[in-house]
C-alpha positions in Angstrom: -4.5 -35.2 -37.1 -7.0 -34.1 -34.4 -5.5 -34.9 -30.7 -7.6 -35.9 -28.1 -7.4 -34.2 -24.7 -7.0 -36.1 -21.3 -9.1 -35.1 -18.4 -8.2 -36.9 -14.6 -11.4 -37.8 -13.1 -11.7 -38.4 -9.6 -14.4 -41.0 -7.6 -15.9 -37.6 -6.1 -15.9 -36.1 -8.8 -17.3 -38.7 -10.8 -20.0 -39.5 -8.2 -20.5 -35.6 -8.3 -20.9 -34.7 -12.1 -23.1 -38.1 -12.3 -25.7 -36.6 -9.3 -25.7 -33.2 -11.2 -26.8 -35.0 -14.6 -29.6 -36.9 -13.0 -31.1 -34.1 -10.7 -29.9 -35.2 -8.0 -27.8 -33.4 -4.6 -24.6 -34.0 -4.5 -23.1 -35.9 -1.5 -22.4 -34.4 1.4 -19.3 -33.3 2.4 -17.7 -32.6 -1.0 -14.4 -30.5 -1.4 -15.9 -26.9 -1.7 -13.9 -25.1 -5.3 -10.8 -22.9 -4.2 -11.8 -19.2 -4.9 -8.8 -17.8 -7.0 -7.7 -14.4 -6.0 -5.1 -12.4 -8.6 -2.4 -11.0 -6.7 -0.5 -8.7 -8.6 2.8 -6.7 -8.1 6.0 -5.5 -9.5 8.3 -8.2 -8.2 10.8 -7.4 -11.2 11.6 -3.6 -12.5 12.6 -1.0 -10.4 10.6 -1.1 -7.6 11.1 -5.0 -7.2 11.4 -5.3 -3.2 8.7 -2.7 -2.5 6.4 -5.5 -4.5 7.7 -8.3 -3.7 7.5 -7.2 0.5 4.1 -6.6 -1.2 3.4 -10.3 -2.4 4.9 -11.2 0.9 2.4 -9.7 2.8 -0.6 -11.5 0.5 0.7 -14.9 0.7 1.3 -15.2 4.4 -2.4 -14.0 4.7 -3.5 -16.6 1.9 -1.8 -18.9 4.4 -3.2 -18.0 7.4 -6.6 -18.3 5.9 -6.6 -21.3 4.9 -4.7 -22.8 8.0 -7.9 -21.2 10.2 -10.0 -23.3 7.9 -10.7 -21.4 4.9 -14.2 -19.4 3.8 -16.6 -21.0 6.4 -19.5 -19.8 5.0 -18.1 -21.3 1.9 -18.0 -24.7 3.1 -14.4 -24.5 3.6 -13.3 -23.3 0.5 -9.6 -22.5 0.3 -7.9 -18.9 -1.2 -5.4 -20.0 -4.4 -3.1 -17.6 -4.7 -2.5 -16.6 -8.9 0.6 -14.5 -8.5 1.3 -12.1 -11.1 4.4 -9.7 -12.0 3.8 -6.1 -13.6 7.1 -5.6 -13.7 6.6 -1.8 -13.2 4.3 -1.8 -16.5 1.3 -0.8 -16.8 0.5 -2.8 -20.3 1.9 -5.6 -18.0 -0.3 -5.3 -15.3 -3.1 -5.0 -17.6 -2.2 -8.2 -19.1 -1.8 -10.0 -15.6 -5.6 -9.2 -15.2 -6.7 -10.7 -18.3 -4.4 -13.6 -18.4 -6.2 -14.3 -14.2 -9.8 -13.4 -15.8 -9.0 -16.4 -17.9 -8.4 -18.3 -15.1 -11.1 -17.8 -12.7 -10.2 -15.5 -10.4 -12.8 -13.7 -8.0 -10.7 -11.1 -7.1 -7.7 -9.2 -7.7 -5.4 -7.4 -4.8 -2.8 -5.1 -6.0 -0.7 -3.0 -7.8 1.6 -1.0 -5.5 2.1 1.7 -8.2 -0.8 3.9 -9.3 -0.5 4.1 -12.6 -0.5 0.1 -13.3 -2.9 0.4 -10.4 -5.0 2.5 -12.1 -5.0 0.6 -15.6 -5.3 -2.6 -14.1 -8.2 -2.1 -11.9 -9.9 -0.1 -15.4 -9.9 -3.9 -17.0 -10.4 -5.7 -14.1 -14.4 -3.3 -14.2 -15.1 -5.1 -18.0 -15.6 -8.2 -15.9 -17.0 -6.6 -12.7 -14.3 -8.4 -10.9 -13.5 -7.0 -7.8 -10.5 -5.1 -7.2 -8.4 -4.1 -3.7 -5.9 -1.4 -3.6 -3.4 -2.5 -1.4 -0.9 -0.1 -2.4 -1.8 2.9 -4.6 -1.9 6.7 -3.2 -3.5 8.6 -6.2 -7.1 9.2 -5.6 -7.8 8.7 -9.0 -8.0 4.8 -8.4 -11.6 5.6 -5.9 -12.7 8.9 -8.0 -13.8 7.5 -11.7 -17.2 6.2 -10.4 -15.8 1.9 -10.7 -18.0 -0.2 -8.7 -15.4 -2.9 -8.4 -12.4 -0.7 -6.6 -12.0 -1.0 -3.0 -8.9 1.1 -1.2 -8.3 0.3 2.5 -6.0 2.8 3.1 -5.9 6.2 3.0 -5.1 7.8 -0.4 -2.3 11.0 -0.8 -5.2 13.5 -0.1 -6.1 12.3 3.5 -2.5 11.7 3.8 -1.8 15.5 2.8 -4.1 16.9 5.6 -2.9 14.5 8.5 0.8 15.6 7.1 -0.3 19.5 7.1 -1.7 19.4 10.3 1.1 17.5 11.8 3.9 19.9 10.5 2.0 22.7 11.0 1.7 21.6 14.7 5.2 20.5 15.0 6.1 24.1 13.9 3.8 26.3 15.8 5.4 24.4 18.9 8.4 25.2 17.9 8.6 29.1 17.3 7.6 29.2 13.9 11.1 27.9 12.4 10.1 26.8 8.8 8.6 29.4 6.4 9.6 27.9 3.4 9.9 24.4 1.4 11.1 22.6 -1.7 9.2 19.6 -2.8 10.9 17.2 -4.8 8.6 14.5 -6.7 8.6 11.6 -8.7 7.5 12.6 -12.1 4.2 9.9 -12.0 1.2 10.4 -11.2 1.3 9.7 -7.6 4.6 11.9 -6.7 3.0 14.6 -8.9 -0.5 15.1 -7.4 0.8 14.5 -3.9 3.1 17.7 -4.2 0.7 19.9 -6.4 -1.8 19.1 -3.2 1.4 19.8 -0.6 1.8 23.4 -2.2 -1.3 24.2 -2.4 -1.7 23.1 1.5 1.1 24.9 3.0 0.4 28.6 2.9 -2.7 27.5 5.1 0.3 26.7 8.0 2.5 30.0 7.5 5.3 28.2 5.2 5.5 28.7 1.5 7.0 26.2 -1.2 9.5 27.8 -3.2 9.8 25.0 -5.7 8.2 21.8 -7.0 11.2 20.0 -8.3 10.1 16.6 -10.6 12.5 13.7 -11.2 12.5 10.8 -13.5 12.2 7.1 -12.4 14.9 5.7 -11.9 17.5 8.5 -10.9 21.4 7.7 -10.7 22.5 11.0 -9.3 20.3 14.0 -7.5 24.0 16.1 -7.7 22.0 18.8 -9.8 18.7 19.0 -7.9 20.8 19.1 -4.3 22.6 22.3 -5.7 19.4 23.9 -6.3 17.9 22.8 -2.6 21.2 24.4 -1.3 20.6 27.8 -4.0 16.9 28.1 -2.8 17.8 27.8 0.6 14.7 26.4 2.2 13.8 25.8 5.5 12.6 22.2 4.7 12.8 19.6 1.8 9.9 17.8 1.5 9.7 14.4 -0.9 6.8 12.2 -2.2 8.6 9.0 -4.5 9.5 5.5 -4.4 12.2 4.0 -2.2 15.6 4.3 -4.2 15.1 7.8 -5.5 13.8 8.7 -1.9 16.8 7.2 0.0 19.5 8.4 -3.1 18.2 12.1 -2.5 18.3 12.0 1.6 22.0 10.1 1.2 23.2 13.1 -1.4 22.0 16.1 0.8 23.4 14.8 3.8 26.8 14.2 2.4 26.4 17.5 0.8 25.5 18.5 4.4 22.4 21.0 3.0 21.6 22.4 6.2 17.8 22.4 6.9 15.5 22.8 9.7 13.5 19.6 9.1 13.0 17.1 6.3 9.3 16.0 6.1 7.7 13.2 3.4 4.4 12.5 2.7 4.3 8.9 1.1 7.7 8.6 0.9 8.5 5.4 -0.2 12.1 4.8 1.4 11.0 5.3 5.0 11.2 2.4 6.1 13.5 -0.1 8.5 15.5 -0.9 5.7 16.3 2.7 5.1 16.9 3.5 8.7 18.7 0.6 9.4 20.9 0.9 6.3 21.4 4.5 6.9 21.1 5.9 10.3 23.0 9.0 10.0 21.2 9.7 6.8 17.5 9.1 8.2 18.1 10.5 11.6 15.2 12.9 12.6 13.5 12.7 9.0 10.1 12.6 9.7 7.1 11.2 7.4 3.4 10.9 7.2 2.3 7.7 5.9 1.2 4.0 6.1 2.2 2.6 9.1 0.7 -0.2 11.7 -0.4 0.3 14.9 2.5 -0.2 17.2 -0.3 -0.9 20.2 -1.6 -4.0 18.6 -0.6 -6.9 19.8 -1.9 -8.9 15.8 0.6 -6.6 14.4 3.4 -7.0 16.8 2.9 -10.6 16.1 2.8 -10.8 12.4 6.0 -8.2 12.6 8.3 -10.9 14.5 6.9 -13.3 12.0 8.1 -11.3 9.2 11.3 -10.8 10.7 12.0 -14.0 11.5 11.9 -15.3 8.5 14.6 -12.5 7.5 12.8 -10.2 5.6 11.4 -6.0 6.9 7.9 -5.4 8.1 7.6 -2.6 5.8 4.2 -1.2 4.9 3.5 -3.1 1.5 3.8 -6.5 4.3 0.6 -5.6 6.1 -1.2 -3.6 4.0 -1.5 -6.6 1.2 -1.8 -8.7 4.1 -4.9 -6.5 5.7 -6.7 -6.9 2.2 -6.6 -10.2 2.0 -8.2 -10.0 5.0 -10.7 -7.5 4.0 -11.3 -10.1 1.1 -11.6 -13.5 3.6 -14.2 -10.8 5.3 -16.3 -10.1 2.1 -16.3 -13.7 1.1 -18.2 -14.9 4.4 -20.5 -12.4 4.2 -21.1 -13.4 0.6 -21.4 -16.8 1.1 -20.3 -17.0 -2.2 -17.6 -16.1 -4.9 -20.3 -14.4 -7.0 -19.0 -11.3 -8.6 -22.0 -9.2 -7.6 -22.2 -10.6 -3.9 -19.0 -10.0 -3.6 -18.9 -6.3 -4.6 -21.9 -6.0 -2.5 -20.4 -7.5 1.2 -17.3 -5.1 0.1 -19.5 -1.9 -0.4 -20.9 -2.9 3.4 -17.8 -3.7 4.7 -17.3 -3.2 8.7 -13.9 -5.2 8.4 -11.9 -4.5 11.1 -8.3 -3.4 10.4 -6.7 -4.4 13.6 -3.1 -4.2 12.6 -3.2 -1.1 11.6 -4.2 2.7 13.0 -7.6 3.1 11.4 -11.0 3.9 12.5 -14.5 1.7 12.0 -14.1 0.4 7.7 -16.5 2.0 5.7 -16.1 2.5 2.5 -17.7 5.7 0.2 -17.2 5.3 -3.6 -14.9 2.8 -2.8 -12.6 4.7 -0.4 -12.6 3.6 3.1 -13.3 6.4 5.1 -12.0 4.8 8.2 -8.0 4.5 7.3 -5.7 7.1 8.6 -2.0 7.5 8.2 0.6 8.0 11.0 3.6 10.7 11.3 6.9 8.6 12.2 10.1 9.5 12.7 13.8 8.0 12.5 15.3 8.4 15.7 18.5 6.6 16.4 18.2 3.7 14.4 14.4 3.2 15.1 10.9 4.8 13.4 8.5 5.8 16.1 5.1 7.1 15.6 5.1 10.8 17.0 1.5 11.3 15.4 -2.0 11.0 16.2 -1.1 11.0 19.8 -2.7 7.8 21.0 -0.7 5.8 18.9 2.8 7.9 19.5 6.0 5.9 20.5 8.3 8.8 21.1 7.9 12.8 20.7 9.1 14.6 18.0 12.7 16.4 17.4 11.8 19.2 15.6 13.3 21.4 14.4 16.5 19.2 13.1 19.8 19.8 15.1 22.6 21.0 12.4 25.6 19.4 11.4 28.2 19.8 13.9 
C-alpha cells in the first residue's frame, strides 16, 4: 500500500509558489532561503577536543552572523549550520560530504586533519562545492589543481621557513648553541612532510638533524623513543603531531630529564593553554611556530574572553574555523548569491580581512592564501607569548633552555 507524504504549507509560501506558477513576482519582503554550510570535524576519535574547539569556533561565528543580520546582499539570508563528525576517518569525512551534498549545502568548512581533509575536499570538487580549510597543514590540500579549495592559513611549508628563520635567529643570537636535532613525527601525512621539509631546511642554519623518528597515532608510552633522544644526544628535539602524542612526548623527556638546549615545534598540536596550563613545568620555555592570533587585536581579545567565559580554551582550531566562516559571510556578499560558481569566484578574489589573526592583505593563489603567516610563541611561566615576527611579540625569547637544576 502506497503512503502518501505530508508537506506543511505556509500562507507565504502558498502565496509564493502560487505567484511563481502564474508569472508573476513574488511579494516583497519574503523570508530569503538559509544557505546551508557543512561544517565538519572530528568531534569523536582521538583528536576529539582539537575538533570539537574546532566546531566551537564555526558555530559562534554562524551565530554572530546571523545576529548582525545575516547575508545582506542576500536579502537577509541566514547561515544553517549542518554539523558533521569524521570521527578521525577519512571514509567518514567523505561520507559527511555526501550525506550534506544531499542536503543543500553551499559550502563546506573543515576537516582539522589532512588526510580526511584531503579526501573530503576531493568529493566535495564532483559537485564544485566550495571548500575552506580551516585546519589542515599539508600543502597537498592547495597543490592538486581543485578549484573549490580555499586555505586561509598558512600551510607546513610557510610555516617551515618562518620556523627556520626564527630558530636560526634565536641561535645565531645566542652563540651558536644547537648544531644538531631529532625530529619526532606523527606517522601521517602532515607530521611526515613537515619533518622531511624540517631536515631538509636545517643545514641552511648551521644545525643538522640526526634523526627523523615516526610514531603511530595514538601512542601510550614514548619510553623507547625518549631513550634514543637521550642515545643521540641532540642539542634540540623538534616535534610536528597532534595534541596527546605531543604533550605525552614533552611530559616523558622531562621526567626523564633529557637535557637539551631548546625544544622547538613546528605545528605542534599540544601547544596550547591547555597544555601550558595543565603542565607548566613540562611546557616551560618550549617554543613553537604556528597558528596563533594576533595578541594586538582588540576582535580577538574579544572573542578570546568570550570563549573563556563560557569555560572552554581559545586554542587555535576556535578562531581559525571561526575566521572562515568569516571568510565565507565575506564571499557570500560579494556573490549575492549561494551559486556554486559565484561563490568560488568572490573566494578566488577574496580581499577578506583576517583581523583576529597575524596575517597580511587575503589573497589567494591556487587556493592558498598568500597573505597568512604563522607566529613563534613560547611557554613562559604558565603563559604563551608571541616572541616572533617582532611586531606582534609579547615577550622575548629564552633561548637557549636553562637545564635541570
Amino acid at each position: 500500500m502506497s503512503r502518501s507524504r505530508k508537506v506543511s504549507v505556509s500562507r507565504r509560501s502558498f502565496i509564493a509558489g502560487t505567484a511563481a506558477a502564474l508569472g508573476m513576482p513574488a511579494i516583497a519582503g519574503a523570508q530569503a532561503s538559509a544557505v546551508k554550510v557543512g561544517i565538519i570535524h572530528p568531534v569523536t576519535g582521538f583528536v576529539a577536543y582539537n575538533g570539537q574547539q574546532g566546531r566551537l569556533g564555526a558555530t559562534m561565528a554562524v551565530e554572530d552572523v546571523n545576529k548582525a543580520g545575516g547575508i545582506k546582499a542576500m536579502g537577509g539570508a541566514r547561515l544553517e549550520a549542518l554539523l558533521g563528525d569524521s570521527q578521525s576517518k577519512v571514509e567518514v569525512g567523505v561520507s559527511e560530504v555526501e550525506k550534506m551534498n544531499e542536503a543543500g549545502v553551499a559550502a563546506y568548512i573543515g576537516c582539522f586533519q589532512s588526510p580526511v581533509g584531503i579526501a573530503a575536499s576531493q568529493a566535495a570538487a564532483k559537485y564544485n562545492t566550495p571548500f575552506l580549510i580551516d585546519v589542515g597543514a599539508s600543502d597537498l590540500l592547495v597543490t592538486r589543481g581543485l578549484k573549490n579549495v580555499f586555505r586561509l592559513k598558512p600551510g607546513f611549508g610557510a610555516c617551515v621557513d618562518q620556523g627556520i628563520a626564527a630558530l636560526g635567529a634565536l641561535n645565531d643570537g645566542a652563540g651558536k648553541p644547537a648544531k644538531s636535532a631529532v625530529i619526532v613525527h606523527e606517522s601521517g601525512e602532515f607530521g611526515t612532510g613537515t619533518a622531511k621539509l624540517l631536515a631538509s631546511k636545517l643545514p641552511s642554519i648551521g644545525i643538522e638533524a640526526k634523526e627523523l623518528i615516526p610514531h603511530d597515532n595514538p601512542t601510550r608510552s614514548f619510553d623507547n623513543i625518549a631513550l634514543r633522544i637521550r642515545s643521540s644526544a641532540p642539542d634540540l628535539v623538534m616535534m610536528s603531531n597532534y595534541g596527546n602524542e605531543y604533550m605525552l612526548l614533552a611530559r616523558t623527556l622531562f621526567q626523564q630529564k633529557v637535557e637539551l638546549k631548546g625544544m622547538f615545534s613546528v605545528l605542534g598540536g599540544g601547544f596550547n593553554y591547555k597544555f601550558v596550563k595543565d603542565m607548566p613545568d613540562v611546557s616551560q620555555f618550549m617554543m613553537d611556530c604556528n597558528h596563533w592570533f594576533n595578541p594586538r587585536s582588540e576582535a580577538s581579545q574579544a572573542l578570546k574572553k568570550r570563549v573563556e567565559a563560557g569555560g572552554a580554551l581559545f586554542t587555535f582550531e576556535v578562531y581559525l574555523s571561526y575566521s572562515n566562516v568569516m571568510l565565507l559571510a565575506d564571499a557570500l556578499e560579494r556573490a549575492q548569491s549561494a551559486d556554486k560558481d559565484k561563490l568560488i569566484a568572490a573566494l578566488t578574489a577574496s580581499t577578506f580581512k583576517a583581523e583576529l589573526m597575524p596575517y597580511g592583505p587575503t589573497r589567494f593563489v591556487d587556493g592558498q592564501n598568500e597573505g597568512g603567516l604563522p607566529a613563534v610563541m613560547q611557554s613562559l611561566k604558565g603563559e604563551i607569548e608571541v616572541v616572533a615576527p617582532e611586531q606582534f611579540a609579547s615577550a622575548k625569547a629564552v633561548f637557549p633552555r636553562p637545564k635541570f637544576t
